[in-house]
Residue, then its C-alpha position, 0 to 999 in steps of 0.5 A: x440323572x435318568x428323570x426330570x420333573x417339571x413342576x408348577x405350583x402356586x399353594x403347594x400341592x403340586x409341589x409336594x406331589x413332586x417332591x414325594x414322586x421323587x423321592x420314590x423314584x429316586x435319580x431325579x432332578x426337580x426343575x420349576x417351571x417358573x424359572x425356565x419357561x422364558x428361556x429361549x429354548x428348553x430342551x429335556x436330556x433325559x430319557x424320562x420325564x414328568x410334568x406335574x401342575x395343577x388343573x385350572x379350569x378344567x385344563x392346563x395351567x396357561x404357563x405350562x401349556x406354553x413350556x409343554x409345547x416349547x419344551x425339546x423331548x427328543x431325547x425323551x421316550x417316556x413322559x408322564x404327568x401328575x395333575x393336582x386337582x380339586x374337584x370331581x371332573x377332570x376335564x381336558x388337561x389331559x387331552x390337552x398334553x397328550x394333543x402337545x405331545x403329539x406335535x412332537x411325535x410323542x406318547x404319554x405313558x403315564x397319566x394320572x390326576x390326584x385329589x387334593x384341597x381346591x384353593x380356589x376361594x372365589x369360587x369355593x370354600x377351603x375344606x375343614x383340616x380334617x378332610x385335608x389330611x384325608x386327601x393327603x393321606x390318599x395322594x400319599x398312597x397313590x403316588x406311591x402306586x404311581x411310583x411303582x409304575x413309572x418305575x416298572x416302565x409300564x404305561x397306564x393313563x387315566x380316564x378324563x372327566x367331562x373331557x368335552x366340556x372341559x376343553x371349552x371351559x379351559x379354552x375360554x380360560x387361558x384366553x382371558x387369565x391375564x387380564x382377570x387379575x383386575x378383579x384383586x384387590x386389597x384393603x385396609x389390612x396391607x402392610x406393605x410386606x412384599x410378601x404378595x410380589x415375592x411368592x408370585x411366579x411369573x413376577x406379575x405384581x409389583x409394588x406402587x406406592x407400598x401397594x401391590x399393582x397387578x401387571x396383568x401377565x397373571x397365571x391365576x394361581x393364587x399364590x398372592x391371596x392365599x400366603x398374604x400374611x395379612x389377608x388382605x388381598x381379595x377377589x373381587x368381594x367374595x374372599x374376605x372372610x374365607x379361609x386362606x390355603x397352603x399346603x402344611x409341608x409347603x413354605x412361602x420360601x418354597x414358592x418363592x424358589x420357584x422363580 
């Protein structure tokens, strides 16, 4: 095995980024990081490795930030990172890894982030299928272009966005993520599958009384309120009648193997 990719996802996306890198790139092992996180010590024993994640909030995801700057890379001497992200500032997820890295003596020599659908729905609307197949089309495309770099062992990072202000807007994020699970909640449309505590990465919700009960360790990744069979989870009161997302090549199952 000549590379690793650690991988998070909550709907997908990121997921199918990297499974589609891999398979061009062939000679890799796909880790979750959801399932190895909590280890006592993680060390990478490849010479490449990948981190391919979401952009929450303009940074990185709280749970990869952690694995990032827990994670051994001593073994390691090119390290690249596709980030999934759904809107037209980048911010300073980017800065944000290379700033880890750094306290490693380490470089990223790949950086790149890649436009696919926001599922953000307390904020957003979910975009028309039409428009979903677009990005899809396109992250195909450019993965494949990344596929060649990495492959070539070239070394090409890619232009923040409102770098800036991203890194203020990701800080007052990850202090606050855990706690913002009190805004969910649910109606009257729950049935008591489970669904919702099995598809949850970090195992944050647990059933009560055939109810899910957040236990405020949360990522924000959605997973719950988008892949709820029912959609009975909301977001305060802004998601009730808003359209849910899950990437079409992505399975419950496949989010729930990731823990």
């Amino acid at each position: 095995m000549t590379t690793t990719i650690y991988w998070f996802s909550g709907t997908g996306n990121s997921l199918k980024i990297a499974r589609d890198l891999a398979e061009k790139l062939g000679d890799v092992e796909l880790i979750p990081i959801a399932k190895i996180w909590q280890q006592q010590s993680i060390t990478s024993n490849t010479e490449k490795v990948g981190f391919i994640h979401p952009l929450y909030f303009w940074g990185l995801p709280d749970i990869v930030y952690n694995f990032i700057d827990k994670i051994n890379l001593d073994k390691s001497n090119y390290i690249f990172t596709l980030i999934t992200c759904g809107s037209a500032g980048t911010g300073s997820a980017m800065h944000q890894t290379r700033k880890l890295l750094k306290k490693k003596s380490k470089k990223l020599s790949v950086g790149f982030f890649v436009p696919m659908p926001d599922n953000y729905i307390p904020q957003f609307k979910i975009i028309p299928e039409e428009k979903q197949k677009k990005l899809f089309e396109a992250a195909k495309i450019k993965v494949e272009e990344i596929a060649k770099i990495i492959n070539g062992n070239e070394s090409k990072v890619e232009k923040e966005i409102l770098a800036p202000v991203g890194k203020i807007i990701s800080k007052k994020f990850r202090k606050c993520v855990h706690e913002n699970d009190k805004k969910f909640n649910v109606d009257e449309n729950c049935n008591s599958c489970g669904v919702c505590e099995k598809v949850c990465p970090v195992n944050n919700i647990i059933m009560v009384e055939d109810k899910p009960q957040w236990q405020h360790n949360c990522q924000r990744c959605l997973a719950c309120i988008h892949l709820c069979p029912q959609k009975a989870i909301q977001w305060k009161e802004k998601t009730a009648h808003k359209d849910r997302y899950q990437h079409p090549d992505i399975t419950a199952k496949d989010i729930i193997n990731q823990k």
